[in-house]
VOTI-378882 format. One record per residue (C-alpha): residue in three letters; x, y, z. Coordinates in steps of 0.1 Angstrom, whole numbers, padded with zeros to 4 digits, always signed. Layout:
<recs>
ALAXYZ;...
</recs>
This chain:
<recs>
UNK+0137+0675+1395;UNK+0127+0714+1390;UNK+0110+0718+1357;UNK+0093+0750+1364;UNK+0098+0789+1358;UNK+0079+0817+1369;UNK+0052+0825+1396;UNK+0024+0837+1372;UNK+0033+0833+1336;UNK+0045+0798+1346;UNK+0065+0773+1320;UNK+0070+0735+1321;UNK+0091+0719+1297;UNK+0093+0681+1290;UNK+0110+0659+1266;UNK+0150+0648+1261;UNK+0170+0650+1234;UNK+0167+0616+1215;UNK+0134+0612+1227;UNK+0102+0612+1207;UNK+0100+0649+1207;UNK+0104+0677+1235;UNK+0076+0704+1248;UNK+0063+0732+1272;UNK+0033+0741+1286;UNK+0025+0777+1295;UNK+0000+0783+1322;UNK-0011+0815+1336;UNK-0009+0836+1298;UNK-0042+0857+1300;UNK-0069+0854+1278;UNK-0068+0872+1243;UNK-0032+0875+1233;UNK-0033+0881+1195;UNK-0009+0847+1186;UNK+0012+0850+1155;UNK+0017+0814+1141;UNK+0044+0825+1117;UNK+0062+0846+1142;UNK+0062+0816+1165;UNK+0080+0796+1139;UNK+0101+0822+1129;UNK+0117+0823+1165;UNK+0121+0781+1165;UNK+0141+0786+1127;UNK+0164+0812+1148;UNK+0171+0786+1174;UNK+0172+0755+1154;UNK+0202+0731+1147;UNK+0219+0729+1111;UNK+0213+0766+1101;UNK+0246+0777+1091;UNK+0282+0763+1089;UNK+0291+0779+1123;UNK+0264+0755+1139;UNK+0258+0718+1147;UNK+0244+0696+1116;UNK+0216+0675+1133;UNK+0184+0685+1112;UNK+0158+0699+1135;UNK+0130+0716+1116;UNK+0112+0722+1150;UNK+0080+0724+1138;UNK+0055+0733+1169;UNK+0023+0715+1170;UNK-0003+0741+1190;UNK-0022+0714+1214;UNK-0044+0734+1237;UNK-0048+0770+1246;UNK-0053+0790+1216;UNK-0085+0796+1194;UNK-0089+0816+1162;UNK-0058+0827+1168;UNK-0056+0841+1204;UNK-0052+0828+1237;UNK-0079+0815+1258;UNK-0064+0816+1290;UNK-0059+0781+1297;UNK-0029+0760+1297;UNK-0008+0766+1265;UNK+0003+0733+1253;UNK+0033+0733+1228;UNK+0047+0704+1208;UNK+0079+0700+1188;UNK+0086+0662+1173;UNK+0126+0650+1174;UNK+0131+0641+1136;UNK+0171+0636+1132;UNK+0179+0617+1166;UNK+0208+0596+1158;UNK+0217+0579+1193;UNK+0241+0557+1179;UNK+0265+0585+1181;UNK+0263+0580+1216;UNK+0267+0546+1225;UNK+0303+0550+1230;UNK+0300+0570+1260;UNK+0272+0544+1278;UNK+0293+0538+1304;UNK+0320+0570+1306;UNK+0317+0605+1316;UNK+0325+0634+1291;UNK+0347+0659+1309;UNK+0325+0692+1317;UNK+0292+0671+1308;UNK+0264+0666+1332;UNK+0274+0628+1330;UNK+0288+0627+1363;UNK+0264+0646+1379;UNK+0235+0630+1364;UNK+0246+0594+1374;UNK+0254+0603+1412;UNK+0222+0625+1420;UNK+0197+0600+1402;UNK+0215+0566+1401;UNK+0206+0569+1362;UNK+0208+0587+1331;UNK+0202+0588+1295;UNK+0239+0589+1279;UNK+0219+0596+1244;UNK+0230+0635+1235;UNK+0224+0641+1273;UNK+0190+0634+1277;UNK+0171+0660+1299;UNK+0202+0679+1301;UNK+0209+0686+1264;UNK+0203+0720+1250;UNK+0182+0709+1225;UNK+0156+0713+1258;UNK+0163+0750+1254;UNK+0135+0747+1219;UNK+0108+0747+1243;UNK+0117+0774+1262;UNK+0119+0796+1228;UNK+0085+0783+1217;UNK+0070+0793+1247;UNK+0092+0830+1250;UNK+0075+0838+1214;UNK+0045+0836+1232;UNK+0054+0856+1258;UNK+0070+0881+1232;UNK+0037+0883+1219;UNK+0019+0892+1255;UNK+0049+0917+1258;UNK+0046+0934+1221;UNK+0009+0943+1233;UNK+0023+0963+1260;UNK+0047+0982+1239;UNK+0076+0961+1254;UNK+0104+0949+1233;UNK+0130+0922+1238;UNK+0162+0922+1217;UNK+0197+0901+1218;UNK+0228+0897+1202;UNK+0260+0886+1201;UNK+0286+0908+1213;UNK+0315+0887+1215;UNK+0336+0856+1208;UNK+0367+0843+1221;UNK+0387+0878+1226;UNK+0369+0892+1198;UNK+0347+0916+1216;UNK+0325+0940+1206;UNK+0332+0976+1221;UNK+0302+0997+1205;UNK+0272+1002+1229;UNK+0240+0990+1218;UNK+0228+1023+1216;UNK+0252+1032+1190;UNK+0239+1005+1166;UNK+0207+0990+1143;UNK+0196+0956+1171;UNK+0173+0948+1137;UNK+0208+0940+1117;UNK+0219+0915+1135;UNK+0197+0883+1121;UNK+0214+0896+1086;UNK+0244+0877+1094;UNK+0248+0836+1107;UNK+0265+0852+1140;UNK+0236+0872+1152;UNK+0264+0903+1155;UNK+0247+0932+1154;UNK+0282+0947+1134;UNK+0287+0935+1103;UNK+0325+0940+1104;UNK+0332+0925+1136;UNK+0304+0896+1126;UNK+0328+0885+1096;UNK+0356+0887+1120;UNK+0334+0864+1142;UNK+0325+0837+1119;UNK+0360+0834+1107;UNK+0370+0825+1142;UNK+0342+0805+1152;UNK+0353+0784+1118;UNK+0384+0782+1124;UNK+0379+0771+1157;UNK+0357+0742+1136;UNK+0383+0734+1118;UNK+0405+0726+1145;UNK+0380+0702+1159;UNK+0379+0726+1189;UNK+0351+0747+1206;UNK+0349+0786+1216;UNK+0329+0807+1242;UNK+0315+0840+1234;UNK+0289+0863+1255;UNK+0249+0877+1240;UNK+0238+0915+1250;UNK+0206+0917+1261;UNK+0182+0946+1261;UNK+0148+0949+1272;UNK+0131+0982+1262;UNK+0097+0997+1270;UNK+0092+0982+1309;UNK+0072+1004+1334;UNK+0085+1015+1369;UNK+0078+0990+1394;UNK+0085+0955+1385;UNK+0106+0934+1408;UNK+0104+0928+1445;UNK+0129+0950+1470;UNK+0144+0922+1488;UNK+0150+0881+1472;UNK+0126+0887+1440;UNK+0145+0913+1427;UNK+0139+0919+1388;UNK+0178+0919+1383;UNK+0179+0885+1406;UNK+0151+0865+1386;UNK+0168+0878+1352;UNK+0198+0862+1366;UNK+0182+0832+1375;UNK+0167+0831+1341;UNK+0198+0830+1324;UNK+0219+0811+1345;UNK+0196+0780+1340;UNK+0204+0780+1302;UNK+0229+0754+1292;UNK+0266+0768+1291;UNK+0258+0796+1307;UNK+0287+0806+1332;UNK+0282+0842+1340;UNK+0262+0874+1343;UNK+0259+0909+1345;UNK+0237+0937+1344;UNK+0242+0978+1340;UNK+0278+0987+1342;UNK+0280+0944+1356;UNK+0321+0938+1364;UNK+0332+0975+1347;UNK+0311+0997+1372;UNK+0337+0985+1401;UNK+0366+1006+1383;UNK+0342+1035+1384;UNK+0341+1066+1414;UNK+0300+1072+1426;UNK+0305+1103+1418;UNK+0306+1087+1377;UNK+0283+1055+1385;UNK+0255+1071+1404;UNK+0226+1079+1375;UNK+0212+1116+1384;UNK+0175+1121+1377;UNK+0158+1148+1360;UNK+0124+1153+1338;UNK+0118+1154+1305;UNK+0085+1165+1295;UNK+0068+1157+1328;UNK+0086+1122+1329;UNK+0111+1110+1350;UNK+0142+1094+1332;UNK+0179+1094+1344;UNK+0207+1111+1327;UNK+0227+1082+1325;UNK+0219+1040+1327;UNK+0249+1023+1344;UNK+0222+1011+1368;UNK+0206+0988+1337;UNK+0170+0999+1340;UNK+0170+0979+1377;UNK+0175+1007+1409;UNK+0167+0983+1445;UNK+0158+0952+1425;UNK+0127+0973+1411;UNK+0130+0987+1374;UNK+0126+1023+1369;UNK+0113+1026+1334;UNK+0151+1030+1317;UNK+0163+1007+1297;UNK+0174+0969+1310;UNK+0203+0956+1294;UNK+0226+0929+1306;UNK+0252+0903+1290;UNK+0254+0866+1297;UNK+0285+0845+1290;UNK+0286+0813+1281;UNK+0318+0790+1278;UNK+0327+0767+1252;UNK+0313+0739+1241;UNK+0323+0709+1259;UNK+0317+0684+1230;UNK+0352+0688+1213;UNK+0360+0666+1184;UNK+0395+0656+1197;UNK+0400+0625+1218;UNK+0399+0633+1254;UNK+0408+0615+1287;UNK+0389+0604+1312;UNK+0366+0580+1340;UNK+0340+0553+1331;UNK+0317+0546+1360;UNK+0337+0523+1373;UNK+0364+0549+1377;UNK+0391+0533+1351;UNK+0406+0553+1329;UNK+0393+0555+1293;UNK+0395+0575+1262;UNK+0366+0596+1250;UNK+0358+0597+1213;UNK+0353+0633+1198;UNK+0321+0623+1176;UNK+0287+0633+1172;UNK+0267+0665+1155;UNK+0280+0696+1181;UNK+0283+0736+1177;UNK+0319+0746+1179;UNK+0304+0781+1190;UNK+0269+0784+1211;UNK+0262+0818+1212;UNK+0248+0821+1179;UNK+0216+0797+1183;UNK+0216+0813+1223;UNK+0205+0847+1211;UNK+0170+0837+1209;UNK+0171+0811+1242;UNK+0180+0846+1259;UNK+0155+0869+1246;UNK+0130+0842+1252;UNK+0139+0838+1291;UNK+0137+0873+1291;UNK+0109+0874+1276;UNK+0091+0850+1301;UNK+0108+0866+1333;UNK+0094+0903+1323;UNK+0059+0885+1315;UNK+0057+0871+1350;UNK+0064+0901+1365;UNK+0043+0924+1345;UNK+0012+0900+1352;UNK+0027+0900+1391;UNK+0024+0936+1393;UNK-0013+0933+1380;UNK-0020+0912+1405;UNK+0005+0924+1431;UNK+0018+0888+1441;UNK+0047+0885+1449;
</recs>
């Protein structure tokens, strides 16, 4: 089992859901990162279960206990090792589905590939995993912030209620103002309503976060399988829910001519930018200094509260039980997953370029 990311800035998470508490450890982070201890826990609050109405109840404070790696508050350059103790496990909730598989779980999956699996909120493949990965992406936000490179998501639609305004056309620092993360207040009320609605009726709802990365150099990413654009994919894809994604003008651009897709260079006082961005800041997997923006979408929820049919191991039919603590809408608590594997895939590669590993 793959518990890894990245070449240079490398991750390893550990931990499951109901266990005695979840983790990462960061190696490769160069020496004398200026670490922010509030801003670290500020990103787990963003993340964390039972924040709003719109999200699941379990009670997470996700407190992260710094083990190794940082002194007098900067990074050594040794292994990072990050800590963050389950408090609200209630694994009872789970005991009715020992022996059965939730429809669009990982039950299935899980049982055939290892022969085992731990039925208690999904174990290893639970979202609540995903806390790690934000711990260690505020430290990579940090690395990145000294560079002058910024990271910012948000959500840009739910259900059919999509967001047509580009991101350049709004305020990215509004959109923590609402429980949403929406970065427009009127279609963020529209949002929540839906979303808790959608609660209501004991149901679930997909939605999509917008990404955009701003402040990257020309060169990073690798012409041919490591292609910035590839990794980024990659990246997101392994988040939990996750079904598709785009960068640039993504699913859109195949409606356009060249003639209107292809992004003309010129110079702006002595520096090279392009007159228009439908290429997302990534031209032959190798970014060229624009801005890199692209949306990920992620389905609903597969936890529902109503009943549903299906197999126990055995393969008789049975009935699942809607119960348990579960978000009727994801996207909310994904904003910050997103900006954190983001964050940790633009690390790599700026510390790849240093080095000039590929």
């Amino acid at each position: 089992m793959s518990n890894s990311f990245g070449k240079i800035f490398k991750i390893t998470t550990y931990g499951e859901s109901h266990g005695v508490g979840i983790g990462v450890i960061i190696d490769g982070c160069p020496a004398g990162v200026k670490v922010n201890e509030v801003f670290l826990q500020a990103e787990m609050q963003r993340r964390k279960p039972g924040q709003s109405k719109i999200t699941t109840q379990r009670k997470e404070e996700d407190e992260v206990e710094i083990l190794s790696g940082i002194f007098e508050g900067q990074t050594t350059g040794t292994p990072i090792a990050l800590g963050i103790r389950n408090t609200n496990q209630k694994s009872k909730d789970y005991s009715h589905i020992k022996d059965s598989f939730r429809p669009s779980h990982a039950d299935y999956t899980y049982q055939e590939k290892y022969g085992i699996r731990d039925y208690r909120g999904g174990g290893r493949s639970s979202a609540r995993e995903t806390a790690a990965r934000v711990a260690a992406g505020a430290i990579a936000k940090m690395y990145l912030q000294q560079l002058g490179i910024s990271v910012t998501a948000y959500v840009s639609q739910v259900g059919s209620l999509k967001l047509e305004k580009s991101y350049l056309d709004m305020d990215l620092s509004r959109a923590d103002d609402n429980i949403v993360r929406c970065a427009d207040p009127e279609m963020a009320e529209k949002m929540i309503q839906h979303i808790d609605e959608t609660r209501k009726n004991r149901d679930t709802i997909g939605g999509i976060v917008s990404c955009v990365i701003q402040g990257t150099p020309v060169g990073l990413g690798e012409p041919v399988f490591d292609k910035l654009h590839a990794v980024l994919g990659q990246a997101m894809l392994s988040i939990n829910a996750v079904k598709g994604f785009e960068y640039g003008s993504g699913f859109e651009g195949v409606k356009m001519y060249g003639s209107e897709h292809n992004d003309r260079f010129e110079t702006e006082n002595g520096k090279v930018k392009t007159t228009t961005n439908h290429s997302g800041g990534v031209q032959g997997g190798i970014s060229n200094g624009q801005d890199i923006y692209f949306n990920v979408a992620f389905k609903p929820i597969a936890t529902i509260m109503n009943d549903q049919d299906s197999i126990d191991k055995d393969g008789n039919k049975v009935t699942v039980k809607g119960k348990g603590r579960h978000d009727p809408c994801v996207v909310p608590r994904a904003v910050p997953i997103v900006e954190a594997m983001a964050a940790l895939t633009i690390a790599d590669f700026m510390l790849r370029a240093k080095t000039n590993k590929i």
